[in-house]
N, CA and C atoms of all chains as a GROMACS GRO file, in nm:
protein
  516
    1UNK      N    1  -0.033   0.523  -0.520
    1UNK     CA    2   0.094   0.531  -0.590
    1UNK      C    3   0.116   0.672  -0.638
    2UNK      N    4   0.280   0.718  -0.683
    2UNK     CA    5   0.299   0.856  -0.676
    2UNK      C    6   0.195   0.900  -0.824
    3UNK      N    7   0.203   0.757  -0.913
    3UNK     CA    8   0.153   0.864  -1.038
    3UNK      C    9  -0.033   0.783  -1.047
    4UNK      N   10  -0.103   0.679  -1.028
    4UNK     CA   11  -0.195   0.632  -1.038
    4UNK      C   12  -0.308   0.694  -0.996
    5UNK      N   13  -0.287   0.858  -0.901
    5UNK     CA   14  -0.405   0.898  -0.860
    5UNK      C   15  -0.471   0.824  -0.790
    6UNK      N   16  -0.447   0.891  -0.657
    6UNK     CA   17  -0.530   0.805  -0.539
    6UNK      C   18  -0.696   0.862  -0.503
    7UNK      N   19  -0.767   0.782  -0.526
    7UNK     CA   20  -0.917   0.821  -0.514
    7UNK      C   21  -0.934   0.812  -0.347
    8UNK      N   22  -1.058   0.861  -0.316
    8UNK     CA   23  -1.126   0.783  -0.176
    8UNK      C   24  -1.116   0.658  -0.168
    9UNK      N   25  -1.169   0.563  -0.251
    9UNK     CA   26  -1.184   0.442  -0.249
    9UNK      C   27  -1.067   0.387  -0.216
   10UNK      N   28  -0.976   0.419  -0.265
   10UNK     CA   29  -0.847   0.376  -0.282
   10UNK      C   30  -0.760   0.364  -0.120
   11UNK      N   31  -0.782   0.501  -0.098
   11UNK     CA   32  -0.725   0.551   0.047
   11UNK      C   33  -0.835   0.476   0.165
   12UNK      N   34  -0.905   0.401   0.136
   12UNK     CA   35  -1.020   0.396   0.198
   12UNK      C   36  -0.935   0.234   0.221
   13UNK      N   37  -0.942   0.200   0.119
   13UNK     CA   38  -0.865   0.084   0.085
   13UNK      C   39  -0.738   0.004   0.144
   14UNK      N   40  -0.649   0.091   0.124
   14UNK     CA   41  -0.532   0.116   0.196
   14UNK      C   42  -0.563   0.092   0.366
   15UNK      N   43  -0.612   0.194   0.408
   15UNK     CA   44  -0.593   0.166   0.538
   15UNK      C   45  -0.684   0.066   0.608
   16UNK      N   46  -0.818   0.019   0.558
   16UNK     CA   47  -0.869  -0.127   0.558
   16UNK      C   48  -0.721  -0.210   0.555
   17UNK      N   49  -0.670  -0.193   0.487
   17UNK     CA   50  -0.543  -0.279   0.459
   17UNK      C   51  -0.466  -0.305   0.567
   18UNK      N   52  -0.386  -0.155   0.597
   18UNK     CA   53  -0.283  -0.186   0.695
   18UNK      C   54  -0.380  -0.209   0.801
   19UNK      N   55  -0.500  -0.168   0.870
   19UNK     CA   56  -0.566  -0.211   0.983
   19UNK      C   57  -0.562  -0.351   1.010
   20UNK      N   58  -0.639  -0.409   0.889
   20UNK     CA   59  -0.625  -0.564   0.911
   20UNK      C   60  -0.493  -0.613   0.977
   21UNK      N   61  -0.333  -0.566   0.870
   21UNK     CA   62  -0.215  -0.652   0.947
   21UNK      C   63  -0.223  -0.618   1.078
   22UNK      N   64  -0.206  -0.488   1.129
   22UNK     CA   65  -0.206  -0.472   1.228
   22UNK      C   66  -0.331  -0.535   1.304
   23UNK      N   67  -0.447  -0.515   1.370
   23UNK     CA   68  -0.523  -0.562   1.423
   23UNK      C   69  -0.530  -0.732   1.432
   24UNK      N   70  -0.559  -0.749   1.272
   24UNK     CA   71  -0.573  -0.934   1.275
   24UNK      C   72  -0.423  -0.968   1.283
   25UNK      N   73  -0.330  -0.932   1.211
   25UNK     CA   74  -0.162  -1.006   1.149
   25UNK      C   75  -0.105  -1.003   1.294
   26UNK      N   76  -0.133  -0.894   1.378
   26UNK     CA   77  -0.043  -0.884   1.482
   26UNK      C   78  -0.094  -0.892   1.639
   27UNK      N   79  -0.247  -0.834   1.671
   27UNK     CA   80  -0.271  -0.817   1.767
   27UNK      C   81  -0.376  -0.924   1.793
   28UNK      N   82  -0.463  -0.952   1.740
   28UNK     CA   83  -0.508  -1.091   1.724
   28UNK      C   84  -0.407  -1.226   1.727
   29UNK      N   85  -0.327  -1.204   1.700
   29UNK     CA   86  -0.264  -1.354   1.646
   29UNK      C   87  -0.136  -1.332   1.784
   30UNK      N   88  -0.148  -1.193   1.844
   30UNK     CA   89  -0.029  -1.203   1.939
   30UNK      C   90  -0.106  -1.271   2.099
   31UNK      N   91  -0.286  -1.236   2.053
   31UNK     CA   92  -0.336  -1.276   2.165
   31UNK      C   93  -0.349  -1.441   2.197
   32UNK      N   94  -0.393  -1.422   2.097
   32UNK     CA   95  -0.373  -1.627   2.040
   32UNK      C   96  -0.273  -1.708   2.084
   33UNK      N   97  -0.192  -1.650   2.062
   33UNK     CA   98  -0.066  -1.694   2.069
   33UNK      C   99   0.006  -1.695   2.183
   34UNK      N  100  -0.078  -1.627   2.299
   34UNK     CA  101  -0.011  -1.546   2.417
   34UNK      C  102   0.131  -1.501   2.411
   35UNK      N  103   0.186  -1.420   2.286
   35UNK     CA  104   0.367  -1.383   2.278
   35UNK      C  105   0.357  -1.239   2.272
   36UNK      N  106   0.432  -1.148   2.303
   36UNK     CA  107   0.455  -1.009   2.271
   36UNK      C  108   0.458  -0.994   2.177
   37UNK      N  109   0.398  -0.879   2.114
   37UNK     CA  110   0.351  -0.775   1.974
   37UNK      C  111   0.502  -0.776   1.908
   38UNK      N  112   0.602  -0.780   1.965
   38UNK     CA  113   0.743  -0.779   1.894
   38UNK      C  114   0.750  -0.878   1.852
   39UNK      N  115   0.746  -0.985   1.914
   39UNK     CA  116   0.759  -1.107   1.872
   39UNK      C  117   0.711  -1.173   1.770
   40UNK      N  118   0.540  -1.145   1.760
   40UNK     CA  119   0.472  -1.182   1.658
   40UNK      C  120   0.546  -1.107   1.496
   41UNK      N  121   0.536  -0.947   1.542
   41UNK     CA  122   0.643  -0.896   1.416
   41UNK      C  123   0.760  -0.976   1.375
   42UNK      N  124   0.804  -0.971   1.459
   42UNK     CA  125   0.967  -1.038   1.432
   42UNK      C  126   0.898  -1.180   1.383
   43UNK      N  127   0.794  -1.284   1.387
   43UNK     CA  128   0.762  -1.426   1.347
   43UNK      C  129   0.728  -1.369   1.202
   44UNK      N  130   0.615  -1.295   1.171
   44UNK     CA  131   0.543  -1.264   1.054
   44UNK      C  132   0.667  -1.214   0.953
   45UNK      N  133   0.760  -1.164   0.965
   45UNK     CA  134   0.822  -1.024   0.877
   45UNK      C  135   0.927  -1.173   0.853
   46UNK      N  136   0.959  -1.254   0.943
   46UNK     CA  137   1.054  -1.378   0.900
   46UNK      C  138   1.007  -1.463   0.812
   47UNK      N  139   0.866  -1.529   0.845
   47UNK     CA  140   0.776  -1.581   0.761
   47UNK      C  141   0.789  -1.546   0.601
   48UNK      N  142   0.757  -1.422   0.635
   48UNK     CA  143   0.771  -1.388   0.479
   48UNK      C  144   0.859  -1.376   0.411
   49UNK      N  145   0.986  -1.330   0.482
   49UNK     CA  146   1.105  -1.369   0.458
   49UNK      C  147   1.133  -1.470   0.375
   50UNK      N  148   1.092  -1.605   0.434
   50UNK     CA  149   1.124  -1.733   0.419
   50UNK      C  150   1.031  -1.754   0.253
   51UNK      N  151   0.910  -1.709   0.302
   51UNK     CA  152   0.873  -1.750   0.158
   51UNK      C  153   0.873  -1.676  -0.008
   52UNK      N  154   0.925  -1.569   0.069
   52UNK     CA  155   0.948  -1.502  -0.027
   52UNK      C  156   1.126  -1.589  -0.092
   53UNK      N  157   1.139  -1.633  -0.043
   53UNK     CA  158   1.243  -1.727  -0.151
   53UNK      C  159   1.233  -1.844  -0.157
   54UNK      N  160   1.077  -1.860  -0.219
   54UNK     CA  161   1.038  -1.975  -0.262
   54UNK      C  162   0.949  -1.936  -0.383
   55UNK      N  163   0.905  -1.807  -0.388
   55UNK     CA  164   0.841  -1.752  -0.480
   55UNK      C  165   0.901  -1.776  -0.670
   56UNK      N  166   1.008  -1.800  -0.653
   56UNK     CA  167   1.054  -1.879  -0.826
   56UNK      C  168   0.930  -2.007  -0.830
   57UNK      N  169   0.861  -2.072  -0.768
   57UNK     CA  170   0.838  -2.193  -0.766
   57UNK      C  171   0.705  -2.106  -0.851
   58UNK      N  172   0.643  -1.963  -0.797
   58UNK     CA  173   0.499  -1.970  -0.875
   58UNK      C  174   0.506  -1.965  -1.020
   59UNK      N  175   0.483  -2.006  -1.134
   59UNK     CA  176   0.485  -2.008  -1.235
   59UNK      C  177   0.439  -1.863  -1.330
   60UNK      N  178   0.301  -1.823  -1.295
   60UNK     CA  179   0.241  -1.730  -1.354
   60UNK      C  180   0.363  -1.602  -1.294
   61UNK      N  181   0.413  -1.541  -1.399
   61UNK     CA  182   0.496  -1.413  -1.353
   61UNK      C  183   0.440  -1.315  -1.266
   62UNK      N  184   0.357  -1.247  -1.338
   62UNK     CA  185   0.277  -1.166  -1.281
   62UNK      C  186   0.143  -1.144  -1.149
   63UNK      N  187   0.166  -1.303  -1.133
   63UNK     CA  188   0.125  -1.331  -1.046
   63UNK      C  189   0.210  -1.308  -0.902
   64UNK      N  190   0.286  -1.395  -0.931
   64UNK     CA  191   0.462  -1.417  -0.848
   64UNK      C  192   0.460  -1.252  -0.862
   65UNK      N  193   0.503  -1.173  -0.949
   65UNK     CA  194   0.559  -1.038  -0.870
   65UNK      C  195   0.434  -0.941  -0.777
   66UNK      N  196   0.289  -0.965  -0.809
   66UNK     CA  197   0.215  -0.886  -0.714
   66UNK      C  198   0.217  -1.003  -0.601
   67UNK      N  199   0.281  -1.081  -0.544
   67UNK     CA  200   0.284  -1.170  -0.431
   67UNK      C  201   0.404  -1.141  -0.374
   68UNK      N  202   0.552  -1.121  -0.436
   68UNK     CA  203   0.656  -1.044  -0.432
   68UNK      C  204   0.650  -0.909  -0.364
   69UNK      N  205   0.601  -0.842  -0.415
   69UNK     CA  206   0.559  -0.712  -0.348
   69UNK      C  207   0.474  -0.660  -0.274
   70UNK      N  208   0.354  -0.778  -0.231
   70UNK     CA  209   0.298  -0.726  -0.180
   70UNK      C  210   0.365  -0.776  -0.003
   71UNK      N  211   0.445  -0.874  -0.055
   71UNK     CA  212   0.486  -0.966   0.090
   71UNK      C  213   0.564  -0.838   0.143
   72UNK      N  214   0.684  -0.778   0.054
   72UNK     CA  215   0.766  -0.653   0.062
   72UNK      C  216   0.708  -0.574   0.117
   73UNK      N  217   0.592  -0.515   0.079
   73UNK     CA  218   0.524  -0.405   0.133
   73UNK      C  219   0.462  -0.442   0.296
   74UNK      N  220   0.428  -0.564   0.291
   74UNK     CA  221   0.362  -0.599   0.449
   74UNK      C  222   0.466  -0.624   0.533
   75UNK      N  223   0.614  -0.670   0.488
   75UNK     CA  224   0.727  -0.631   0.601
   75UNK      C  225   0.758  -0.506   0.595
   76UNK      N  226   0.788  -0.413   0.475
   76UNK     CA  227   0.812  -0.300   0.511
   76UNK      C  228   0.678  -0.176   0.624
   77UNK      N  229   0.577  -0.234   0.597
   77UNK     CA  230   0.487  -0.202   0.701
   77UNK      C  231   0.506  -0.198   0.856
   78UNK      N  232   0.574  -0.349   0.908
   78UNK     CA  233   0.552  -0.418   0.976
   78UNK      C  234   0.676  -0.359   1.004
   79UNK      N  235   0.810  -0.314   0.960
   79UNK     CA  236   0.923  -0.249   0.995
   79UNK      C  237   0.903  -0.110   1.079
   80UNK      N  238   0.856  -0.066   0.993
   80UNK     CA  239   0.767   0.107   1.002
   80UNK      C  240   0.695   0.054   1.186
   81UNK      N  241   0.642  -0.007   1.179
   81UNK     CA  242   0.490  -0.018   1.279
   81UNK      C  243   0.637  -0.080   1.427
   82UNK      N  244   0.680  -0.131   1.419
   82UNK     CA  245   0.826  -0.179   1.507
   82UNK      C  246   0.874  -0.049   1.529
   83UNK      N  247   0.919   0.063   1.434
   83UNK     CA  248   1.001   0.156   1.463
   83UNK      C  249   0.888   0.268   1.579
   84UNK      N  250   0.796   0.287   1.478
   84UNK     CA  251   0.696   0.372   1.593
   84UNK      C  252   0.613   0.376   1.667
   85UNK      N  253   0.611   0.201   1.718
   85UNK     CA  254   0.543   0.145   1.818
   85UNK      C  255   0.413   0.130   1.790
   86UNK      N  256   0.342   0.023   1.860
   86UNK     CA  257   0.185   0.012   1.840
   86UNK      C  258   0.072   0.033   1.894
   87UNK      N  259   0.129   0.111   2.014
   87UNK     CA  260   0.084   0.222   2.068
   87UNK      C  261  -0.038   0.296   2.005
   88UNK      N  262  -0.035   0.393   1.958
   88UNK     CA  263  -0.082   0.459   1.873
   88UNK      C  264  -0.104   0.453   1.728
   89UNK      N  265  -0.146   0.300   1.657
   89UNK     CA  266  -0.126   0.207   1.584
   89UNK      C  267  -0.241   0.367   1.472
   90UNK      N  268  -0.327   0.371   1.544
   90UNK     CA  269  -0.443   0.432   1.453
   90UNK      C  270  -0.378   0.564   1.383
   91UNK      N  271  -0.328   0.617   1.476
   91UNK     CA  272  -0.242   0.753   1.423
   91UNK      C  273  -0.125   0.752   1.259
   92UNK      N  274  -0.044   0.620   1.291
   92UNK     CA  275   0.005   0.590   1.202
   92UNK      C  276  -0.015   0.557   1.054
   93UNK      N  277  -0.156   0.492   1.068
   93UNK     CA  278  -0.215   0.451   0.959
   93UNK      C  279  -0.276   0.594   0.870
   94UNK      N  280  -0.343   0.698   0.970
   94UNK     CA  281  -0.338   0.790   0.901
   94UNK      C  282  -0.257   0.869   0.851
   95UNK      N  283  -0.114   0.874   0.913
   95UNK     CA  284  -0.007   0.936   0.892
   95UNK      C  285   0.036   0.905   0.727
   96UNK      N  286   0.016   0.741   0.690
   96UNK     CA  287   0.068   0.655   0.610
   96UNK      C  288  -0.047   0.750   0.477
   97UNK      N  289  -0.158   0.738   0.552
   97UNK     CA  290  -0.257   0.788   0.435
   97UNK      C  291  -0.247   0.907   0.371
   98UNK      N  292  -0.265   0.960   0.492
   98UNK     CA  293  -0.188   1.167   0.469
   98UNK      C  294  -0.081   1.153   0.339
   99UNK      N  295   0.045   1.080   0.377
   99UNK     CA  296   0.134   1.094   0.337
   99UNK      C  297   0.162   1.056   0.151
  100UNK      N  298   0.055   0.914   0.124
  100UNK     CA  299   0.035   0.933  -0.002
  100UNK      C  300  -0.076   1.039  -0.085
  101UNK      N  301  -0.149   1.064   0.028
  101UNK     CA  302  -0.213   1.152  -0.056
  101UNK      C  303  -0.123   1.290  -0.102
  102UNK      N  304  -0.062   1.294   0.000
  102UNK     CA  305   0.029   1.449  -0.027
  102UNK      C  306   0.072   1.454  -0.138
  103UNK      N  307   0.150   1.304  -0.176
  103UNK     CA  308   0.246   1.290  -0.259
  103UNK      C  309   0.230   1.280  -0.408
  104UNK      N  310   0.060   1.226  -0.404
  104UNK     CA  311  -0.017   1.236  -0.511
  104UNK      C  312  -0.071   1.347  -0.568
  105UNK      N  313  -0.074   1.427  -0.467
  105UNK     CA  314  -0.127   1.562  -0.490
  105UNK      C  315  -0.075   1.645  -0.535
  106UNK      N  316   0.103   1.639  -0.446
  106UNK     CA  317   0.209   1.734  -0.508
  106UNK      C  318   0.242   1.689  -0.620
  107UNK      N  319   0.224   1.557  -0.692
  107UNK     CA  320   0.265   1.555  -0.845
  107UNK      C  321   0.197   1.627  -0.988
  108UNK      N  322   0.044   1.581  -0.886
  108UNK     CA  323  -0.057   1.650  -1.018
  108UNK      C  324  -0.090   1.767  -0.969
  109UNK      N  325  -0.064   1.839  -0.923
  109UNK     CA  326  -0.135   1.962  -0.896
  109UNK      C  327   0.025   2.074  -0.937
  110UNK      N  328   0.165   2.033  -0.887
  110UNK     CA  329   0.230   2.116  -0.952
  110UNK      C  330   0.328   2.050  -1.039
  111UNK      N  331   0.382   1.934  -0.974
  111UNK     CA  332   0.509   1.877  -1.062
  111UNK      C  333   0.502   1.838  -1.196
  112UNK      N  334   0.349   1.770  -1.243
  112UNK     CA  335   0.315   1.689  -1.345
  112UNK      C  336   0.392   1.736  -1.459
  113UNK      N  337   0.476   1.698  -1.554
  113UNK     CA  338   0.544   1.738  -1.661
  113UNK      C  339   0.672   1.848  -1.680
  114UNK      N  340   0.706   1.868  -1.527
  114UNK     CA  341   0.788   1.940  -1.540
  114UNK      C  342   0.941   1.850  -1.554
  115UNK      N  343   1.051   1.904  -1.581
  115UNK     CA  344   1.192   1.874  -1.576
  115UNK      C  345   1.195   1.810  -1.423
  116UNK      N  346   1.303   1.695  -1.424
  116UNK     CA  347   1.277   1.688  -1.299
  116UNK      C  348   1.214   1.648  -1.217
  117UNK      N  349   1.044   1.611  -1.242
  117UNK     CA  350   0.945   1.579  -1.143
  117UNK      C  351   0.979   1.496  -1.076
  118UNK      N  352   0.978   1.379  -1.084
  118UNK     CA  353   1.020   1.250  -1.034
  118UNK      C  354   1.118   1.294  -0.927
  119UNK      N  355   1.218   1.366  -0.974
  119UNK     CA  356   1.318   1.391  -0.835
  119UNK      C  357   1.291   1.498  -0.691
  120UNK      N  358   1.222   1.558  -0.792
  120UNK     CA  359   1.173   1.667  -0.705
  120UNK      C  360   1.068   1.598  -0.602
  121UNK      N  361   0.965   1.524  -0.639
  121UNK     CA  362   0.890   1.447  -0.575
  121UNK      C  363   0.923   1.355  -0.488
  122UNK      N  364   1.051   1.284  -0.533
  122UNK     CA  365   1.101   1.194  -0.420
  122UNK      C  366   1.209   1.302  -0.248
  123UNK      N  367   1.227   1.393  -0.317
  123UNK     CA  368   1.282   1.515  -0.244
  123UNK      C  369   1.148   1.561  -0.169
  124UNK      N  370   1.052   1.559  -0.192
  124UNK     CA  371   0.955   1.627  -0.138
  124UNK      C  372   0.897   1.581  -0.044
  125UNK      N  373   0.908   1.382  -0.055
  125UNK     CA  374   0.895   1.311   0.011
  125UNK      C  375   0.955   1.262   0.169
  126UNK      N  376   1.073   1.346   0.158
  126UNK     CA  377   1.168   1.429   0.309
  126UNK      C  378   1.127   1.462   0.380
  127UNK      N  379   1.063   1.562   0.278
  127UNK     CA  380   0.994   1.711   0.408
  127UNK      C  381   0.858   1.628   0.465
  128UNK      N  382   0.772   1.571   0.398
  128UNK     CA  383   0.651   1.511   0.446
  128UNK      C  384   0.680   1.385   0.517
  129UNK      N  385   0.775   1.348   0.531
  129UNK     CA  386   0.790   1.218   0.628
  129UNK      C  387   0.856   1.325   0.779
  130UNK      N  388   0.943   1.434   0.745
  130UNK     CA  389   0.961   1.461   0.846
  130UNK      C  390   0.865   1.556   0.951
  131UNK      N  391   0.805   1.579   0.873
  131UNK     CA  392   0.665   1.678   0.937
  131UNK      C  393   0.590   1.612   1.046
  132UNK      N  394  -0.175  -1.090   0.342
  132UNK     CA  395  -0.032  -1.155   0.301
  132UNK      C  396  -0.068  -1.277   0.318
  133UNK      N  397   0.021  -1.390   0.270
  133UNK     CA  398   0.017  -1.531   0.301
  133UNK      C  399   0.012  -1.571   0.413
  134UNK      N  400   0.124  -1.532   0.501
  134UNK     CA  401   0.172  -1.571   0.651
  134UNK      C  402   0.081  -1.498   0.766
  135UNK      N  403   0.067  -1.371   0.736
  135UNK     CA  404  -0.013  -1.309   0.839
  135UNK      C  405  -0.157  -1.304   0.869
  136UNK      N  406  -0.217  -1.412   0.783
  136UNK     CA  407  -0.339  -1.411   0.773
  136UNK      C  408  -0.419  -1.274   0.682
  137UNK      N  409  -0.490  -1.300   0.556
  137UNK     CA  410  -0.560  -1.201   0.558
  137UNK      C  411  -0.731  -1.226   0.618
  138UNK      N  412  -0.786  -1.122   0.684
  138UNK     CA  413  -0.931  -1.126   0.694
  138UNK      C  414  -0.996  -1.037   0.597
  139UNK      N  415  -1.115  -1.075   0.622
  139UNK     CA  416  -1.206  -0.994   0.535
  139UNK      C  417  -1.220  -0.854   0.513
  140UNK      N  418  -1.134  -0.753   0.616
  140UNK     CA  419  -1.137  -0.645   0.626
  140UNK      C  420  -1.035  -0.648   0.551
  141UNK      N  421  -0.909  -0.674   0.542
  141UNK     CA  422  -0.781  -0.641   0.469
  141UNK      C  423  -0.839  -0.704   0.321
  142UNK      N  424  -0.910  -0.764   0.261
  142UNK     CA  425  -0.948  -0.845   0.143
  142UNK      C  426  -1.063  -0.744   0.081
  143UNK      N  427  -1.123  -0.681   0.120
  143UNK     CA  428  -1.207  -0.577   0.134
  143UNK      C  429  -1.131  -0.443   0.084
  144UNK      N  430  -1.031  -0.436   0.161
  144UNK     CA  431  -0.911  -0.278   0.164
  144UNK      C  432  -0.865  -0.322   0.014
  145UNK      N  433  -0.835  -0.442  -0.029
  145UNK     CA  434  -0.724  -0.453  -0.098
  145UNK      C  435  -0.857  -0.435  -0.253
  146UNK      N  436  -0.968  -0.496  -0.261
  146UNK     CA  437  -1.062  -0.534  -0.329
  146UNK      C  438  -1.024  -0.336  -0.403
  147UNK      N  439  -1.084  -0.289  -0.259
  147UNK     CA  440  -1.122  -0.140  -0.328
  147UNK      C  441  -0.982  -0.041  -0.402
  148UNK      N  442  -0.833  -0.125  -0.352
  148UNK     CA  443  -0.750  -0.009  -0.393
  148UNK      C  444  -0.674  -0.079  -0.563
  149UNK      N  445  -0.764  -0.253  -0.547
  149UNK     CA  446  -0.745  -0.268  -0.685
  149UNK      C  447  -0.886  -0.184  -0.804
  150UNK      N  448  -0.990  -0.176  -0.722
  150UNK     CA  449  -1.080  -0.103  -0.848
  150UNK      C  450  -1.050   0.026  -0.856
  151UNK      N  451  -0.982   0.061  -0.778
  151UNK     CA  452  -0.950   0.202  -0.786
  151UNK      C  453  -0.839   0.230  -0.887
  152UNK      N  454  -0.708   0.146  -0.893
  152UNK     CA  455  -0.632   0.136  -0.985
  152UNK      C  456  -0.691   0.162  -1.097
  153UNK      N  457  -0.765   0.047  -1.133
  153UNK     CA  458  -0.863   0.021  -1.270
  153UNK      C  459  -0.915   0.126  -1.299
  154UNK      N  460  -1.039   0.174  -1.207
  154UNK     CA  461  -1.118   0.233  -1.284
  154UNK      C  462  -1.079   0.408  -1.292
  155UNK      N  463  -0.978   0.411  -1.161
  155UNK     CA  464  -0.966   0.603  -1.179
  155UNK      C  465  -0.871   0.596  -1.293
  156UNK      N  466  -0.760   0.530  -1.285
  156UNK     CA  467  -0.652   0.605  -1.400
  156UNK      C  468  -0.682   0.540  -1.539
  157UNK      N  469  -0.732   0.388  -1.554
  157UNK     CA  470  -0.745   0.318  -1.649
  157UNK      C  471  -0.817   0.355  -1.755
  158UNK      N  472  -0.951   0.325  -1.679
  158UNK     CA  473  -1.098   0.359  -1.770
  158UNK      C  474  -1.148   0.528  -1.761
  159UNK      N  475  -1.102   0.593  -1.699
  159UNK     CA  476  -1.128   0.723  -1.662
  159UNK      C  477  -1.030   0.758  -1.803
  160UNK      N  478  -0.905   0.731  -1.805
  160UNK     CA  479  -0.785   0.788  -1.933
  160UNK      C  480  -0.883   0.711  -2.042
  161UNK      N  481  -0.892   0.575  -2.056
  161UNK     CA  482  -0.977   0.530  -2.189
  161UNK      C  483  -1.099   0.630  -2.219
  162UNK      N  484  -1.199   0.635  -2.137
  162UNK     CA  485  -1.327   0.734  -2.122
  162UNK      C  486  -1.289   0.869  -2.176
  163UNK      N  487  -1.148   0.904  -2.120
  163UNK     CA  488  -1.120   1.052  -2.196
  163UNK      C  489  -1.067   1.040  -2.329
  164UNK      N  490  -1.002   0.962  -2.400
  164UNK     CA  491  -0.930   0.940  -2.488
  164UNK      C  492  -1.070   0.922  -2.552
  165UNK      N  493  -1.122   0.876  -2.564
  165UNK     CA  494  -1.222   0.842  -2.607
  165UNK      C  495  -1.339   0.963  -2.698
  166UNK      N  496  -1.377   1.009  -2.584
  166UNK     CA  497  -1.467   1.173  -2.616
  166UNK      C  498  -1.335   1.276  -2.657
  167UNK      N  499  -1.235   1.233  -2.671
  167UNK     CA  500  -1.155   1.357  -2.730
  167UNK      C  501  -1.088   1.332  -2.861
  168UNK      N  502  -1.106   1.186  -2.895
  168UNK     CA  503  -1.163   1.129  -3.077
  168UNK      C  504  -1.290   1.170  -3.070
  169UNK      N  505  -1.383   1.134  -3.060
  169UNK     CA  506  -1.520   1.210  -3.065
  169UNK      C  507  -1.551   1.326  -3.182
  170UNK      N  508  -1.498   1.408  -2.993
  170UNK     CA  509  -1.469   1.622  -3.053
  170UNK      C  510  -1.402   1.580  -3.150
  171UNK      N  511  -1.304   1.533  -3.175
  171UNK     CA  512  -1.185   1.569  -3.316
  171UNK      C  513  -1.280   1.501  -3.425
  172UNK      N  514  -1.331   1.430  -3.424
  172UNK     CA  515  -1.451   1.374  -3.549
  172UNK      C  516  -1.572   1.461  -3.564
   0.00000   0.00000   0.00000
């Protein structure tokens, strides 16, 4: 995250993470399944879709919103991974990693407390996606 | 996720980027807050 300070562990973490969807969520389950890698995306990212508006039903709040977001984050993954193919699935994941670390880095190392940070940081976030 | 299956590798990923939450910004800021009542005592 931009302000939580991303450790090794963390980044280590992360891409354990997205590996799994990808590998088990998509390429495993597309073999299983015998359907194209699109397809399975397009099943999973609907899935969640679906249950993500059923999520009023969990009671514990805070429970319900890290289940909320994390469903968010594994379609918005799964959007990302559709746009730049899965091809080169491994590349991406580091790209993903690179990219928070940058972002973590450029906060505490120059932005931290200045006027502005926050915007400047999400501005900064441009140039490093387009790189 | 719910739908996509998690395995043990993604349960694993997720394990380490919740202790990491915890322990770098959490207990690392408590730990400093901490020794810097200390010095001031």
């Amino acid at each position: 995250m931009p302000f939580c300070g991303f450790d090794k562990n963390m980044l280590e973490g992360i891409r354990l993470f997205h590996k799994g969807l990808i590998e088990h969520g998509i390429i495993e389950h597309s073999r299983k399944k015998n359907q194209m890698v699109d397809e399975t995306i397009n099943k999973e990212i609907k899935d969640m879709e679906r249950f993500q508006k059923e999520l009023s039903a969990i009671e514990d709040l805070e429970i319900r919103e890290l289940i909320r977001t994390l469903t968010e984050y594994a379609c918005a993954f799964y959007k990302l991974l559709q746009r730049e193919g899965i091809k080169d699935y491994e590349k991406l994941i580091e790209k993903i990693n690179n990219l928070y670390f940058e972002m973590d880095d450029k906060f505490y190392s120059e932005l931290e407390g200045k006027p502005d940070d926050m915007k400047q940081l999400a501005i900064y976030m441009n140039e490093l996606s387009k790189s | 996720m719910p739908l996509c299956g998690f395995n043990e590798q993604m349960l694993n990923g997720l394990e380490l980027f919740h202790e990491g939450l915890a322990s770098n910004k959490i207990i690392d800021r408590f730990n400093n807050n901490k020794l810097e009542e200390l010095e001031r005592d």
